[in-house]
C-alpha positions as CSV (number, residue, x, y, z in Angstrom):
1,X,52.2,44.8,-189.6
2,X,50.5,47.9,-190.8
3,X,52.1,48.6,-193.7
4,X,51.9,44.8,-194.3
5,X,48.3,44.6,-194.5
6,X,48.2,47.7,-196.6
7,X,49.8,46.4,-199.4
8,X,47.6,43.0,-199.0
9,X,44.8,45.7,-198.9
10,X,46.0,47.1,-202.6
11,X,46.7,43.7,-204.4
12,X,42.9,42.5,-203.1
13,X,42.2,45.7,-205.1
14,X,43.7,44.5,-208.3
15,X,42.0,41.5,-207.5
16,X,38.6,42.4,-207.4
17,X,39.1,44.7,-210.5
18,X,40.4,41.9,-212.3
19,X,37.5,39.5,-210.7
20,X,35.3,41.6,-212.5
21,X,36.5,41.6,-216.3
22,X,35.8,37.8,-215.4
23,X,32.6,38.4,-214.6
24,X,31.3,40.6,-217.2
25,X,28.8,37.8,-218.5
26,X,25.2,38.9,-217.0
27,X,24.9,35.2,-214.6
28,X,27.8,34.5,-213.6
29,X,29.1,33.7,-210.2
30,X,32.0,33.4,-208.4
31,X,33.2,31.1,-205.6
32,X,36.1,31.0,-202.9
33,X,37.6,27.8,-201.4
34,X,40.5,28.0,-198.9
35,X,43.5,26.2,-200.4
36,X,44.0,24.3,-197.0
37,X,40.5,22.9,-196.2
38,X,39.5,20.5,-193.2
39,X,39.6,17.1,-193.6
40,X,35.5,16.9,-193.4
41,X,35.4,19.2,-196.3
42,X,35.0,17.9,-199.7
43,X,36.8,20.0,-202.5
44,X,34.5,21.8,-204.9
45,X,36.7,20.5,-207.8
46,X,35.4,17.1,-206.8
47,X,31.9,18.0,-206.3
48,X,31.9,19.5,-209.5
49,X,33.6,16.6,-211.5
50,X,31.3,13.9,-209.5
51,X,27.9,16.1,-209.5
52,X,27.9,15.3,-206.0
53,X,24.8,16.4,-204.2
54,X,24.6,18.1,-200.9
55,X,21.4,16.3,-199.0
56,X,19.9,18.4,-196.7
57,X,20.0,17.8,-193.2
58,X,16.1,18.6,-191.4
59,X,18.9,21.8,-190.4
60,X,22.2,23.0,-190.3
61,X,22.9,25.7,-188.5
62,X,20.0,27.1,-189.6
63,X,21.7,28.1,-193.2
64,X,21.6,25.4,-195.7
65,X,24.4,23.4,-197.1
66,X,26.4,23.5,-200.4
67,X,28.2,25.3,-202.9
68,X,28.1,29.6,-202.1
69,X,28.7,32.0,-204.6
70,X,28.8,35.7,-204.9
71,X,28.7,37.9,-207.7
72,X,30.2,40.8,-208.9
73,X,32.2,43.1,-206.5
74,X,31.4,46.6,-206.2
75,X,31.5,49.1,-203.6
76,X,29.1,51.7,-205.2
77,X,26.2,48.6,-205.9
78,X,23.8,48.2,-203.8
79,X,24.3,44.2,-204.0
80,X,26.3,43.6,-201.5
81,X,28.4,40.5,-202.1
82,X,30.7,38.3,-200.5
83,X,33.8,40.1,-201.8
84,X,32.4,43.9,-200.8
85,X,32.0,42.8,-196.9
86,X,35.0,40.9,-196.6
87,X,36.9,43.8,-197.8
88,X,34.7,46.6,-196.2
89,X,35.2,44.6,-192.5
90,X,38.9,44.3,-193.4
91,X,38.9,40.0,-193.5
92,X,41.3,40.2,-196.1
93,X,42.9,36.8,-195.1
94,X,39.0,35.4,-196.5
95,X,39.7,36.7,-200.2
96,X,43.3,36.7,-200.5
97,X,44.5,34.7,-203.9
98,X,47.7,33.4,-201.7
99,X,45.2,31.4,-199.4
100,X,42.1,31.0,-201.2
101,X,41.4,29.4,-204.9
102,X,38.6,31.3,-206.9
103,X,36.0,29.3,-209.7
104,X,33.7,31.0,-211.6
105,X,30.0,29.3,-213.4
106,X,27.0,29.6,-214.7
107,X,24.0,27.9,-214.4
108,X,22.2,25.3,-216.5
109,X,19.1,26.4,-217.9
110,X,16.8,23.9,-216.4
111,X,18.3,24.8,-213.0
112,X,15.7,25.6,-210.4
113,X,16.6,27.4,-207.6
114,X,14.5,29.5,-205.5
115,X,14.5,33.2,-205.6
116,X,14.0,34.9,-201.9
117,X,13.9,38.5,-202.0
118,X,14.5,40.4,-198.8
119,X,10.8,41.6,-198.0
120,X,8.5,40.8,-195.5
121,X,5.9,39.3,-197.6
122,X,8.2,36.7,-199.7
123,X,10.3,35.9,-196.2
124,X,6.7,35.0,-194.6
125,X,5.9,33.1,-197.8
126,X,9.0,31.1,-197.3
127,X,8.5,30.6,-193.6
128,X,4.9,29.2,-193.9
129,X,6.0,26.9,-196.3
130,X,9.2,25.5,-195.5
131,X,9.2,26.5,-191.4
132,X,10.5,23.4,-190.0
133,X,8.3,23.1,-186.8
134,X,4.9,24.6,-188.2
135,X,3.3,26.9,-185.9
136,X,0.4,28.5,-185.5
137,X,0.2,32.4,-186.8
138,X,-1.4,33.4,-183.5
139,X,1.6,31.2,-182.0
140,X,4.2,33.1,-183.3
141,X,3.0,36.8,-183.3
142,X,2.9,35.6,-179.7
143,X,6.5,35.0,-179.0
144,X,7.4,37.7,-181.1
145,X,5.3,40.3,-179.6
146,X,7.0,39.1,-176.2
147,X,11.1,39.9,-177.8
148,X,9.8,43.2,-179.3
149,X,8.4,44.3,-176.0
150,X,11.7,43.2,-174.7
151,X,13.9,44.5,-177.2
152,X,15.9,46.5,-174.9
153,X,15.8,43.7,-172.3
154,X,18.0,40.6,-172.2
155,X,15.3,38.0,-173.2
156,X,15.6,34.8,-171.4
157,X,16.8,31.4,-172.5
158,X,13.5,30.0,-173.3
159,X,11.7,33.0,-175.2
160,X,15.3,32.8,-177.6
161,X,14.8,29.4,-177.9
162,X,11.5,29.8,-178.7
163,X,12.3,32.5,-181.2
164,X,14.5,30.2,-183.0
165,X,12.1,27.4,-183.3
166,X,9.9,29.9,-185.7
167,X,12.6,30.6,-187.5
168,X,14.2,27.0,-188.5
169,X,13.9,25.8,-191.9
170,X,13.3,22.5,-193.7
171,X,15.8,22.7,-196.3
172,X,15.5,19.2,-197.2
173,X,12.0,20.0,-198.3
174,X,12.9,22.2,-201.2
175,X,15.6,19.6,-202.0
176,X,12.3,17.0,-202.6
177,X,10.2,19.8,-204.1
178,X,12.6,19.9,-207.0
179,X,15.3,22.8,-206.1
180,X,19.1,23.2,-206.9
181,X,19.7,26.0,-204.5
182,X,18.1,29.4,-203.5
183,X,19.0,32.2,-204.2
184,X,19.0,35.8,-202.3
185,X,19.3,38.8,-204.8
186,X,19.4,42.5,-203.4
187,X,19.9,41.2,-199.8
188,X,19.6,43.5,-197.1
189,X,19.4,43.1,-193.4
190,X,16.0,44.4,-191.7
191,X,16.2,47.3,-189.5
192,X,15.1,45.2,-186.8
193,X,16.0,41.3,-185.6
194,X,12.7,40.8,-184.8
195,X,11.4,41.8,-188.4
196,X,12.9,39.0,-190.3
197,X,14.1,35.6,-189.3
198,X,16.7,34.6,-187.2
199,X,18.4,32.0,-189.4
200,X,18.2,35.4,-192.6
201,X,20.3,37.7,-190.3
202,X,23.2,35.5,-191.3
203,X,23.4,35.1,-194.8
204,X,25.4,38.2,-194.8
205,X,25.5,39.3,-198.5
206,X,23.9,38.9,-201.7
207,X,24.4,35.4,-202.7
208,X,23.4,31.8,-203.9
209,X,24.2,28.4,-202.5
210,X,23.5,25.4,-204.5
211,X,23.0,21.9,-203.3
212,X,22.8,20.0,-206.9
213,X,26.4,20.8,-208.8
214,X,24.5,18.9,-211.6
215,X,23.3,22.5,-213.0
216,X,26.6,23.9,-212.5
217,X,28.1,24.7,-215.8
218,X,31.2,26.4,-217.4
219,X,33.1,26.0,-214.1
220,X,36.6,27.4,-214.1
221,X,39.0,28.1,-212.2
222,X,40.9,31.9,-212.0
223,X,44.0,32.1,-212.9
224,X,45.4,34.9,-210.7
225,X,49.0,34.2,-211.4
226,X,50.3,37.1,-212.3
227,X,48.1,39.2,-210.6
């Protein structure tokens, strides 16, 4: 089994390396899709073909819903993408080219997606804009002020609840204002949970997600054949 998952370790290597040459164009991403996907799951190719467009629910799962990309893989850059923590945390099965077919695209450019940097001031900006149950400022500090003071405490079901509420985001409303997607360049986790909000924690890695494939251009597939 060991020696098994080493040499799946080396050919994801050569994969990533070769990823890259793909990628040398300065905007381009790169997409996974499981070869076997679940019957609720419409293929990408389709999407793509049909420009169909991912309507937001008021929330879903507190990330929103469409197309994610990641960028270039590299273990020295400080963007850390999709390919770079599926390799570091050893899910190989998530990026292997036996399982999993890989597209690359640009975008169009009248595409407008939002750009959300990992700092407090544009993550607040977000929130007071697009918070899905608008609280008051004083409303929220309050709850918050009560999980920091409890940080090494198990908080109880209502304050969490609570705590989420903040944190959900209408991502229909950027949908209406006019946005393909958002994007989150440089992402970084904060040092701590209650610094940042709880639906941010889980985007994982530098990355896009785009709900109109309409500005989706020069999609391709990878051949990895040979590789």
């Amino acid at each position: 089994m060991n020696q098994e998952r080493e040499r799946q370790k080396e050919r994801l290597e050569k994969l990533l390396s070769y990823i890259n040459t793909k990628l040398k164009a300065q905007g381009t991403f790169v997409t996974v899709q499981p070869k076997k996907l679940n019957p609720e799951h419409i293929p990408i190719t389709k999407m793509i073909k049909e420009k169909i467009i991912i309507h937001q629910r008021p929330f879903s799962d507190w990330k929103p819903e469409g197309i994610w990309a990641s960028g270039k893989f590299d273990l020295n850059d400080r963007n850390y993408t999709w390919f770079n923590f599926c390799y570091q945390d050893g899910m190989y099965d998530w990026i292997d080219p036996s399982k999993n077919d890989f597209y690359t695209f640009k975008l169009k450019k009248s595409a407008k997606i939002y750009l959300l940097e990992s700092n407090r001031r544009a993550l607040k900006k977000f929130m007071d804009e697009y918070r899905y149950y608008p609280m008051e400022d004083e409303k929220i500090k309050e709850i918050q002020s009560k999980l920091k003071r409890k940080a090494h405490q198990k908080a109880t079901k209502k304050e969490m609840m609570n705590k989420i509420m903040t944190d959900i985001v209408a991502w229909e409303r950027l949908e209406k204002d006019g946005y393909d997607g958002i994007y989150f360049p440089h992402y970084r986790k904060f040092a701590h949970v209650d610094e940042m909000p709880y639906w941010f924690s889980s985007i994982d890695v530098t990355s896009i997600c785009i709900w109109n494939p309409a500005i989706i251009q020069g999609f391709k597939k990878i051949s990895l054949s040979r590789r």
